[in-house]
Every structure is written in C-alpha cells, then in structure tokens.
LUMMAR-236951 format. One record per residue: z, y, x of N, C-alpha, C in turn; residue in three letters. Coordinates in nm, 2 decimals. Each point is the difference from the previous one (the first is absolute). Example, Ala and Ser with C-alpha at 12.3 -4.5 7.8 and 13.67 -1.06 7.14 Angstrom:
+--------+--------+--------+--------+--------+--------+--------+--------+--------+--------+
:   n_pz :   n_py :   n_px :  ca_pz :  ca_py :  ca_px :   c_pz :   c_py :   c_px : residu :
+--------+--------+--------+--------+--------+--------+--------+--------+--------+--------+
:   0.78 :  -0.57 :   1.32 :   0.00 :   0.12 :  -0.09 :   0.00 :   0.12 :   0.09 :    ALA :
:  -0.07 :   0.11 :  -0.04 :   0.00 :   0.11 :   0.09 :   0.08 :   0.11 :  -0.08 :    SER :
+--------+--------+--------+--------+--------+--------+--------+--------+--------+--------+
END
This chain:
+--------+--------+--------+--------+--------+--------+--------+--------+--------+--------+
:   n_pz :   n_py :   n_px :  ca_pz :  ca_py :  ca_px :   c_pz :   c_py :   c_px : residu :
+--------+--------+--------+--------+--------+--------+--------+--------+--------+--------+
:  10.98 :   9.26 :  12.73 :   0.06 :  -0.07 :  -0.11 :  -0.02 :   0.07 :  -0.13 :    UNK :
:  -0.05 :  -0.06 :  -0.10 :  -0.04 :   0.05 :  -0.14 :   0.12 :   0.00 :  -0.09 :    UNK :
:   0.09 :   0.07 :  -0.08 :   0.09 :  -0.05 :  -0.12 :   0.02 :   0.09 :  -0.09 :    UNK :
:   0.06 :  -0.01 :  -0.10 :  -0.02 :   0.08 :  -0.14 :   0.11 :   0.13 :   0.07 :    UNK :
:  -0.03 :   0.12 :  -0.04 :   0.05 :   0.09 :   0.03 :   0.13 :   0.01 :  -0.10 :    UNK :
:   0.14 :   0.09 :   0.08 :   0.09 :   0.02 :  -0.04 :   0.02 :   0.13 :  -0.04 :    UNK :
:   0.13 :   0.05 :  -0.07 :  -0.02 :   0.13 :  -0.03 :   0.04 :   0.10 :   0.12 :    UNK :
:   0.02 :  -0.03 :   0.15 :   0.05 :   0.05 :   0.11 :  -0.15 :   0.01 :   0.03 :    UNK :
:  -0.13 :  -0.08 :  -0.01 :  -0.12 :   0.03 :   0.04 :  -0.06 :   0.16 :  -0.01 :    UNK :
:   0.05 :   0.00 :  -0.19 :  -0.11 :   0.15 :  -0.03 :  -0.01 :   0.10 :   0.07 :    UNK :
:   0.05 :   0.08 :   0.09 :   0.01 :   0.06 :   0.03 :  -0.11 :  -0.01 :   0.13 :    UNK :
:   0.03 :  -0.13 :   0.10 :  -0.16 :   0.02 :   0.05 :  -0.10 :  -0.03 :  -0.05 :    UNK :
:  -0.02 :  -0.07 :  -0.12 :  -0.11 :  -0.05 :  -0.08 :  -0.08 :   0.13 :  -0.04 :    UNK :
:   0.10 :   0.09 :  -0.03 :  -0.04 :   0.14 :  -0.05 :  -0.06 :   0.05 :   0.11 :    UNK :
:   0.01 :   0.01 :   0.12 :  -0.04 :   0.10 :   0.11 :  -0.14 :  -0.06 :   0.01 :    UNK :
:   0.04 :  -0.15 :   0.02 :  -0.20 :  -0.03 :   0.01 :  -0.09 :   0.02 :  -0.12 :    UNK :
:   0.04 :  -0.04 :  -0.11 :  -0.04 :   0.03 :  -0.10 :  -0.03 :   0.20 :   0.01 :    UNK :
:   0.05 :   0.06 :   0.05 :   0.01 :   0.14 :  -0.01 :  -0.14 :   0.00 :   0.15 :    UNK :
:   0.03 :  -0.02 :   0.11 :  -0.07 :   0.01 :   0.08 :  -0.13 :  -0.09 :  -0.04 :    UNK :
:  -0.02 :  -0.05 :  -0.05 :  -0.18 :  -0.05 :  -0.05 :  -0.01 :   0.07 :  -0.09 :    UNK :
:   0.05 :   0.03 :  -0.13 :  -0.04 :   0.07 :  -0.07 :  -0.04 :   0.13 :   0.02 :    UNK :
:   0.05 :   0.11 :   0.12 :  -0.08 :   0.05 :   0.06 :  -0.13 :   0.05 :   0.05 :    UNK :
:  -0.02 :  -0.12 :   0.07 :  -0.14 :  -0.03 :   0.07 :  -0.08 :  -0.08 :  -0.10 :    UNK :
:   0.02 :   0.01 :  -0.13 :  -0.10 :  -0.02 :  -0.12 :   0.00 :  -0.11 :   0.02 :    UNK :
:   0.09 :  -0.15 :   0.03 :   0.02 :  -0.14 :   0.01 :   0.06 :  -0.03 :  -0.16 :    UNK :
:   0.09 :   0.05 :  -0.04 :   0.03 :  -0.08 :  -0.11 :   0.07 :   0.14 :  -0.10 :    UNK :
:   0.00 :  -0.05 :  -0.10 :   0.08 :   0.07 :  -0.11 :   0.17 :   0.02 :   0.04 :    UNK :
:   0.01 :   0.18 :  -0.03 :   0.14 :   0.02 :   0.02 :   0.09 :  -0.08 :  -0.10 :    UNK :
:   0.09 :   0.00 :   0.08 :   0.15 :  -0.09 :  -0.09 :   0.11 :   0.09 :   0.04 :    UNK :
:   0.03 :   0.07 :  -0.08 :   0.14 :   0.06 :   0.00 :   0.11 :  -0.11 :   0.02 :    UNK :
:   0.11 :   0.06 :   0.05 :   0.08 :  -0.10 :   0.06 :   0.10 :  -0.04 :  -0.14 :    UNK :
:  -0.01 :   0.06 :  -0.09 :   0.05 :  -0.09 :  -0.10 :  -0.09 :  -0.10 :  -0.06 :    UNK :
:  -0.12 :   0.04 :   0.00 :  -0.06 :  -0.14 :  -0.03 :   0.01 :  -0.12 :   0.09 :    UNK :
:   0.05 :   0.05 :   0.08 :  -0.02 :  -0.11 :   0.13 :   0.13 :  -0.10 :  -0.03 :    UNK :
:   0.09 :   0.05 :  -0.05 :   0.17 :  -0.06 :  -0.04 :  -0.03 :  -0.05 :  -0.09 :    UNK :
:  -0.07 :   0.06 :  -0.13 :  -0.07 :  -0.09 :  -0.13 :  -0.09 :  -0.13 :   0.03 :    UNK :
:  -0.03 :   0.00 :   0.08 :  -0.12 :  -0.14 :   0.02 :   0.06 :  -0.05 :   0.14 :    UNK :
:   0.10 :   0.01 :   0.05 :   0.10 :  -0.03 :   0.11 :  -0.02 :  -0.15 :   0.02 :    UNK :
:  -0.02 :  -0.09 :  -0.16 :  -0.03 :  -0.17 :   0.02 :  -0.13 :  -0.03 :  -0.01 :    UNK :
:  -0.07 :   0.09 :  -0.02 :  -0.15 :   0.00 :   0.05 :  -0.07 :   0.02 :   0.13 :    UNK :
:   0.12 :   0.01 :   0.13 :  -0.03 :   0.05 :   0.15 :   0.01 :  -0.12 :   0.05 :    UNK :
:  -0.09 :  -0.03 :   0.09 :   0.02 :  -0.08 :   0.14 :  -0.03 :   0.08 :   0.14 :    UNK :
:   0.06 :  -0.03 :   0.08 :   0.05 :   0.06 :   0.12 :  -0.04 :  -0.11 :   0.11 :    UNK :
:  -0.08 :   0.07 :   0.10 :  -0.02 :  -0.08 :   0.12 :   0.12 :   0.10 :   0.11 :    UNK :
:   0.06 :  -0.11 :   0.06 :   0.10 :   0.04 :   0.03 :   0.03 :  -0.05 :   0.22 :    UNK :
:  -0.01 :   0.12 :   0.10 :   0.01 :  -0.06 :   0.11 :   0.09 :   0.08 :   0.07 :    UNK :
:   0.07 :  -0.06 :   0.08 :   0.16 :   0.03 :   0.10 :   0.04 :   0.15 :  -0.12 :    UNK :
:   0.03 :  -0.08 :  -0.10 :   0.06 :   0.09 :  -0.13 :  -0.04 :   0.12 :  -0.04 :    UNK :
:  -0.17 :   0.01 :   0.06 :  -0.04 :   0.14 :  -0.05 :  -0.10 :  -0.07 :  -0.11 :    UNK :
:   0.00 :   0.06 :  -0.12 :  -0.14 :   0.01 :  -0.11 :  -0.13 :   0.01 :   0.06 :    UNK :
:  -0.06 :  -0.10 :  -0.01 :  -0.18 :   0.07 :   0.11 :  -0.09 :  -0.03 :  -0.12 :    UNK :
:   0.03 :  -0.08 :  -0.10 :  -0.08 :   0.00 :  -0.10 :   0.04 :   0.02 :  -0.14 :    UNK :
:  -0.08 :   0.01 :  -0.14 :   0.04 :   0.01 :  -0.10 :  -0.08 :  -0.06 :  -0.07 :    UNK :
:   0.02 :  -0.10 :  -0.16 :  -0.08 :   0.00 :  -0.13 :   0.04 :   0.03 :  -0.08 :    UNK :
:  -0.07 :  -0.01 :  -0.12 :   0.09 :  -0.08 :  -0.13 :  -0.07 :  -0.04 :  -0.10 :    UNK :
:   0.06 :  -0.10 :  -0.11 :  -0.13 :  -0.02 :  -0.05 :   0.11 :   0.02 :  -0.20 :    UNK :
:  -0.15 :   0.09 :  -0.01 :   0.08 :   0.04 :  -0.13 :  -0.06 :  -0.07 :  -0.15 :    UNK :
:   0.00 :  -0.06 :  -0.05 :  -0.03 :  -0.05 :  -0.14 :  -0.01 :   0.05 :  -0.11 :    UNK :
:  -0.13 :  -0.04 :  -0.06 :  -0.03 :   0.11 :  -0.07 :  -0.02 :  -0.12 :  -0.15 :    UNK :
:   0.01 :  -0.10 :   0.03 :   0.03 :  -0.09 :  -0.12 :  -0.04 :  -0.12 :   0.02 :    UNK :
:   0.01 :  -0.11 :  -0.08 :   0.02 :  -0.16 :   0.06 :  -0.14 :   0.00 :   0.02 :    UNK :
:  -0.17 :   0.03 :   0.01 :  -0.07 :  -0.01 :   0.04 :  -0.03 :   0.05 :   0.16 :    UNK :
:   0.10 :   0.12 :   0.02 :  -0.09 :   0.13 :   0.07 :   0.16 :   0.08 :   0.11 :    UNK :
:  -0.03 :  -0.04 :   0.09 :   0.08 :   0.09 :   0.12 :  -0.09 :   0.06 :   0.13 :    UNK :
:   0.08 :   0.10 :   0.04 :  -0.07 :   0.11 :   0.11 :   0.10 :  -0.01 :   0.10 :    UNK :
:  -0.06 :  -0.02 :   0.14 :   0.04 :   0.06 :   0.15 :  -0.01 :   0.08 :  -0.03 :    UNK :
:   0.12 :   0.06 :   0.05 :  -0.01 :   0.19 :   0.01 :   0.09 :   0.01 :   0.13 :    UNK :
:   0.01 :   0.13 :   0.06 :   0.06 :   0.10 :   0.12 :   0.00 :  -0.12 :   0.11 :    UNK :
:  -0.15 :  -0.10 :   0.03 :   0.02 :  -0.07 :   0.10 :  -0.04 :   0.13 :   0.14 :    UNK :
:   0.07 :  -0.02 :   0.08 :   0.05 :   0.09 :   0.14 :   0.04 :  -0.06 :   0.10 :    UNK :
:  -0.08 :  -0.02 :   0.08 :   0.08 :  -0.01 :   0.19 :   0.01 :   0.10 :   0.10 :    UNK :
:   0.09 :   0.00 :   0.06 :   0.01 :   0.09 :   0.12 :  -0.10 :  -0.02 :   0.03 :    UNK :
:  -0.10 :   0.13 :   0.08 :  -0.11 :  -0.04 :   0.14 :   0.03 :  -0.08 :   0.08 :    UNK :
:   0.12 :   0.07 :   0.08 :   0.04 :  -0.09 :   0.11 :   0.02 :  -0.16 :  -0.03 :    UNK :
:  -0.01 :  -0.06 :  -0.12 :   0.04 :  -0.11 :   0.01 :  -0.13 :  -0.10 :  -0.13 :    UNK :
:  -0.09 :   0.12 :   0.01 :  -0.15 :  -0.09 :  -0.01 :  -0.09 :  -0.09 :   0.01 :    UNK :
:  -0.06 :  -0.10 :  -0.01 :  -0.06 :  -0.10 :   0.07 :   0.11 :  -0.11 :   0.00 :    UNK :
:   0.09 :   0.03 :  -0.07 :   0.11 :  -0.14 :   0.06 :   0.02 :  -0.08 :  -0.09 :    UNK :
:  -0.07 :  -0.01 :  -0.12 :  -0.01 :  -0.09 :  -0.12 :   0.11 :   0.02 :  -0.10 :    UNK :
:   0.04 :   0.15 :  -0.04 :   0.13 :   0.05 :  -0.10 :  -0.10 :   0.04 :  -0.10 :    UNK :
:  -0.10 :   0.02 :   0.05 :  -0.03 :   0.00 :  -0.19 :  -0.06 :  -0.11 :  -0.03 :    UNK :
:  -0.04 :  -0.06 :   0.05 :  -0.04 :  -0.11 :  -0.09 :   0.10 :  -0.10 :  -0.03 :    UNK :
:   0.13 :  -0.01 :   0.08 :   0.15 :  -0.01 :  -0.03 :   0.03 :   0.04 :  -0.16 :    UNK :
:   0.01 :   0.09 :   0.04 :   0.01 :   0.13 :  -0.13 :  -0.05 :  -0.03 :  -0.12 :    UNK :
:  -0.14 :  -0.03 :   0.02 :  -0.08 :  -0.04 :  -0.12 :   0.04 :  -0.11 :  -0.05 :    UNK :
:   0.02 :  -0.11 :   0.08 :   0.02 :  -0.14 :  -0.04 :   0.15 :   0.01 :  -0.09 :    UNK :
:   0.08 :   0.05 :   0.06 :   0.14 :  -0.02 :  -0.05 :  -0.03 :   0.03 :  -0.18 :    UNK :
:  -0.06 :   0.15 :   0.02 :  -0.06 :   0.03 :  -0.12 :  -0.06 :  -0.14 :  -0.12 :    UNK :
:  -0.08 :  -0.01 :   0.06 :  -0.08 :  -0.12 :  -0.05 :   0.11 :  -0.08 :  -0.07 :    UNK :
:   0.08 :  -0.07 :   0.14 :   0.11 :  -0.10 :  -0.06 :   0.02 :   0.02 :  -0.11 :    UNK :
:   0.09 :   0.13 :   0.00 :   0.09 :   0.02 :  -0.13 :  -0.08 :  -0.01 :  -0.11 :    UNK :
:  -0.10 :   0.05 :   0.00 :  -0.12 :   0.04 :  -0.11 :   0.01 :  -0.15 :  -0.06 :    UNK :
:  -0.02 :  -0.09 :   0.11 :  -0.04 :  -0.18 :  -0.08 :   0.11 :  -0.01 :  -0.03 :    UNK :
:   0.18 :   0.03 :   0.08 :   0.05 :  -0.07 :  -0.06 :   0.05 :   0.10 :  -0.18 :    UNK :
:  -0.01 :   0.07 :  -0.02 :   0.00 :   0.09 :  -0.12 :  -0.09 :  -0.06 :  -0.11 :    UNK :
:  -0.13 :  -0.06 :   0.04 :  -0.09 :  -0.02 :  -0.06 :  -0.11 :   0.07 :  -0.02 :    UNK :
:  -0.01 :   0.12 :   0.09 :  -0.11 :   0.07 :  -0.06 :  -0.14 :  -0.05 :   0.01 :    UNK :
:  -0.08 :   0.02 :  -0.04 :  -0.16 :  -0.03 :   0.03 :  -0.10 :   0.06 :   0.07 :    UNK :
:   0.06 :   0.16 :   0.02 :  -0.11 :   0.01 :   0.11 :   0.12 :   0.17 :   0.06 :    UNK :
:  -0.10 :   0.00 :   0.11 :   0.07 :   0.13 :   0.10 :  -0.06 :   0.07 :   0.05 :    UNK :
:   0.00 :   0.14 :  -0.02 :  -0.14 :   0.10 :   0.04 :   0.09 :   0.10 :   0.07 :    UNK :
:  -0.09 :   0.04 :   0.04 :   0.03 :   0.11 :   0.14 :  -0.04 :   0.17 :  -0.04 :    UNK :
:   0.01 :   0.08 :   0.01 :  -0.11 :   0.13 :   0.04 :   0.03 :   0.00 :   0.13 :    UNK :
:  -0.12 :   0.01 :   0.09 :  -0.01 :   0.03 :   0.11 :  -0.09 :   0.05 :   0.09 :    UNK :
:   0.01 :   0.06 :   0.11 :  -0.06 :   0.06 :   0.12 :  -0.04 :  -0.12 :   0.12 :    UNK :
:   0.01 :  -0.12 :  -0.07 :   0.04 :  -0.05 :   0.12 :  -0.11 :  -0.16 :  -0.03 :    UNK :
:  -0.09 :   0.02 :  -0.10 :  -0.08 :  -0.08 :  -0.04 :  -0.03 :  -0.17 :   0.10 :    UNK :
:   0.01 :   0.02 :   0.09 :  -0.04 :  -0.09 :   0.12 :   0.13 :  -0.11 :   0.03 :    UNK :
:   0.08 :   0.07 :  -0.03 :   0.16 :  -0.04 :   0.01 :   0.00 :  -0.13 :  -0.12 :    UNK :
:   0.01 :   0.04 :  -0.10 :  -0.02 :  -0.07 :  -0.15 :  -0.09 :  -0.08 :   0.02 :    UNK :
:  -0.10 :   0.02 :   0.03 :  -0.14 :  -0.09 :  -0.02 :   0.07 :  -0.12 :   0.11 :    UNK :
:   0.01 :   0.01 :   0.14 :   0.08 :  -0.13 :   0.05 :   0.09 :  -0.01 :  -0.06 :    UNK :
:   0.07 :   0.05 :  -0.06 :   0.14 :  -0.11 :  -0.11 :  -0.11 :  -0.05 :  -0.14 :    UNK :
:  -0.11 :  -0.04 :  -0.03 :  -0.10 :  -0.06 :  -0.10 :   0.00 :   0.10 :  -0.11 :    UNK :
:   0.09 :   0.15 :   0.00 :   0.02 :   0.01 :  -0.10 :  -0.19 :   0.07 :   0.00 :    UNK :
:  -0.05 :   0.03 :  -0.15 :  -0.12 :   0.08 :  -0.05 :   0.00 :   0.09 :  -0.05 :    UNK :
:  -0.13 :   0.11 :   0.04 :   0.02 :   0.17 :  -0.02 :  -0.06 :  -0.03 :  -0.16 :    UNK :
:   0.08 :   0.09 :  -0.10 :  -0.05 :  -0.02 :  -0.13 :   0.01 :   0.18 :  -0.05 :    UNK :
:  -0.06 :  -0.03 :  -0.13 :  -0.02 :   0.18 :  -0.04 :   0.18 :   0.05 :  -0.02 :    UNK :
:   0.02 :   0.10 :   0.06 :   0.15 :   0.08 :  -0.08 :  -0.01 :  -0.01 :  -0.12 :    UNK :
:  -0.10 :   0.02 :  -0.11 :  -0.01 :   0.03 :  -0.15 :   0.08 :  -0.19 :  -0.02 :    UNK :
:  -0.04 :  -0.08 :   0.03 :   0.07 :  -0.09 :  -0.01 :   0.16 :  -0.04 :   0.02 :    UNK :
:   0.07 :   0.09 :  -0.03 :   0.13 :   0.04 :   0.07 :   0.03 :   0.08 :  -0.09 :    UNK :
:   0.00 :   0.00 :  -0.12 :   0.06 :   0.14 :  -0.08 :   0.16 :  -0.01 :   0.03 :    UNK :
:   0.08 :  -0.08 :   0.02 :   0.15 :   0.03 :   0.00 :   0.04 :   0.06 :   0.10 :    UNK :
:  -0.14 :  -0.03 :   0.14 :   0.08 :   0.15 :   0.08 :  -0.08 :   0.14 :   0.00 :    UNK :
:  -0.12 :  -0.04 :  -0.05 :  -0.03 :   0.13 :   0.00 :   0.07 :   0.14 :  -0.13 :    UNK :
:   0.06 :  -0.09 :  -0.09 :   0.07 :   0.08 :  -0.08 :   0.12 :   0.04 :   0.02 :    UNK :
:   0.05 :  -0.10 :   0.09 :   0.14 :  -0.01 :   0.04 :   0.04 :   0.07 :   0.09 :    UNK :
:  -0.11 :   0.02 :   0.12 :   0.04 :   0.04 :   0.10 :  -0.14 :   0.09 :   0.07 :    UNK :
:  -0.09 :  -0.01 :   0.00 :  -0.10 :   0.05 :   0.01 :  -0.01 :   0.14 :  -0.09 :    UNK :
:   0.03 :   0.03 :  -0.05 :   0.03 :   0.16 :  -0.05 :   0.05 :   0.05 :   0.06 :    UNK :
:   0.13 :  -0.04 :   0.10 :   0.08 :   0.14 :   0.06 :  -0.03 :   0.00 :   0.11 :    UNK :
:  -0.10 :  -0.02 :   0.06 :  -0.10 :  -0.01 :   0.13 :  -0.03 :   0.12 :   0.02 :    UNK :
:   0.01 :   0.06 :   0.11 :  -0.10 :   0.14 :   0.00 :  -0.17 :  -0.04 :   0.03 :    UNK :
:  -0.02 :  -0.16 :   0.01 :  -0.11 :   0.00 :   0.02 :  -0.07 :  -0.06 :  -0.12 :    UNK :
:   0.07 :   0.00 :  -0.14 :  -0.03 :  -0.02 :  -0.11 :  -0.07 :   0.09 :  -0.03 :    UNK :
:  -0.18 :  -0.03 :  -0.09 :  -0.05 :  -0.15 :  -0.04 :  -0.10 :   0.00 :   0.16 :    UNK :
:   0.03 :   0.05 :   0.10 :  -0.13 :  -0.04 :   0.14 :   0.08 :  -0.10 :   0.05 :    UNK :
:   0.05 :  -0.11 :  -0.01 :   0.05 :  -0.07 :   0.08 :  -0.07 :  -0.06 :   0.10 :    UNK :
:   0.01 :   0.03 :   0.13 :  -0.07 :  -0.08 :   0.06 :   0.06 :  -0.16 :   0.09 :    UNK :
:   0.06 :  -0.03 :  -0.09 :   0.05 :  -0.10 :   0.02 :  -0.05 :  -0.14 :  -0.03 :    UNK :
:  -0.01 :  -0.11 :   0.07 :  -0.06 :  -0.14 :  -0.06 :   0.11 :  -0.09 :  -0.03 :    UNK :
:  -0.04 :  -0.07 :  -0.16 :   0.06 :  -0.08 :  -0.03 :  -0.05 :  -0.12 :   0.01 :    UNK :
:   0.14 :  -0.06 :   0.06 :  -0.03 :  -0.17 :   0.02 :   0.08 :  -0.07 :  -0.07 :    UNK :
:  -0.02 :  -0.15 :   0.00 :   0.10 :  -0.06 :  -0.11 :  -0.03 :  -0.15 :   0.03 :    UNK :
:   0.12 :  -0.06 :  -0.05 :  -0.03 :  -0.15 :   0.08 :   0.11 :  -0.10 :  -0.13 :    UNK :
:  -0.08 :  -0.07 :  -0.02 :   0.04 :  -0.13 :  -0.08 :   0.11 :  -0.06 :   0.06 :    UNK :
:   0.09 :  -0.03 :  -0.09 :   0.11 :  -0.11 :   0.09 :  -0.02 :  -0.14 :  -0.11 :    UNK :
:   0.04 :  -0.14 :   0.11 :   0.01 :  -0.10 :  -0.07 :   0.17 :  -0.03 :  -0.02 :    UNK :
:   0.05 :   0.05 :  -0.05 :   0.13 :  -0.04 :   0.00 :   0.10 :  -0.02 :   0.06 :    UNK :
:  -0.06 :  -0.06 :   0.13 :   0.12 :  -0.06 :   0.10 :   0.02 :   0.10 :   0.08 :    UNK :
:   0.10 :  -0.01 :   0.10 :   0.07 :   0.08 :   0.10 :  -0.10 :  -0.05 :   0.12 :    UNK :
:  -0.01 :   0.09 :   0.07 :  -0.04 :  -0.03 :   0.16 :   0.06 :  -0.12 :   0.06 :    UNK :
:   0.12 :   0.01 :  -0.01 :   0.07 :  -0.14 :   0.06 :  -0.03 :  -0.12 :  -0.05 :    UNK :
:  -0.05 :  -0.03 :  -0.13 :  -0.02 :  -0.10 :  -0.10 :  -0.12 :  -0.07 :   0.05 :    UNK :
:  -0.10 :   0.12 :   0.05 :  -0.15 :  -0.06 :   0.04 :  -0.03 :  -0.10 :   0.12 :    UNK :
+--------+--------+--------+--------+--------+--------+--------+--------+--------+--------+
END
C-alpha cells in the first residue's frame, strides 16, 4: 500500500534513505531534511513495516524531481517502485507540473515507465541545487530521465 508519509514515518524514511545512500544509491538526507520535505514522502507500506520510499520535490510550475526512491531487497520485484513512481506522477498532474525527471542508477526502470534519458546540463535547477554537495560532483555518473505529463491523473485515463 502506497500513501503520503506522516511525520511518525521520518525516522524509517531516514534509515533507508541512510542505508542506500551508503552503497552509492542515492544522495544523503540528513534526518532533518527528511522532517523538512516530510509532505514530499510517499511510503509503501506492508504488515506496518516501511519497505519502500519516494518523493517528489518541485522545483517550479514547469519542473519536478523523484528523489530518495528506495525498496527493501527483500521486497523487490513486487511492483513498489513503480507504485512509488506513479503515485509521484499523480501528484505531479494533480499540482500541474509538466514534466518529472529522475537522477538515476536505475536507467531501465524509467525507460519502462516512458520516461527519456536527456543530458543533466539540461536540468540546471538540480544541478545547482543539489548536484554540488555530491561527493560525486561534477563526475556524476548518474542518468537523467524525464518524462512529459499530460495533465491528468492516472485514474482520469
């Protein structure tokens, strides 16, 4: 089950977010940022443990980012992130944004959700934003994808 995270979440949000960021999966988040963008979390959620994480942060009425998407191993293969992504999505249409990009490791993942690998230089709001306090800033070896929305909600289609 997918739903917007609460502020009783952060705290495991943070641990996965802490344990990927580790193993060079995603950008650290201190756990006060994690309370700061607290309505920016979605949580896959099973027999009341956290097994997955998103969130999708906005960077202005054209332009929002997936970020800290995360599943447990153990609970891989079972359709939470693409869960994950979609819920993302939703909000994005219902917000109005216009498009939704990724940095990711996970290129193959994105390309079945339609989104398209485009240059990072194309992305100055996160590479300035957020892409500087990378330790893997400027080698990023990361691919950016990004995907057009038509407005409507998944449910709408």
């Amino acid at each position: 089950m997918v739903r917007k995270a609460v502020v009783d979440d952060a705290h495991s949000i943070y641990e996965m977010v802490e344990e990927f960021s580790k193993k060079g999966g995603m950008l650290y988040r201190p756990l006060a940022d994690i309370y700061d963008g607290i309505r920016d979390f979605f949580v896959c959620e099973e027999d009341g443990k956290i097994t997955g994480v998103s969130s999708l942060h906005v960077w202005g009425p054209e332009l929002a980012e997936i970020r800290s998407l995360a599943v447990r191993e153990e609970f891989s293969g079972k359709g939470m992130g693409t869960d994950l992504v979609s819920a993302c999505l939703d909000e994005a249409r219902f917000l109005g944004v216009k498009r939704v990009f990724a940095l990711t490791y996970m290129r193959g993942f994105f390309e079945r959700l339609d989104f398209k690998v485009v240059d990072k230089m194309k992305l100055p709001q996160k590479i300035w934003g957020d892409c500087t306090r990378c330790s893997k800033f400027p080698s990023c070896d990361e691919t950016a994808v990004i995907k057009e929305l038509d407005g409507r909600a998944a449910q709408d289609v």
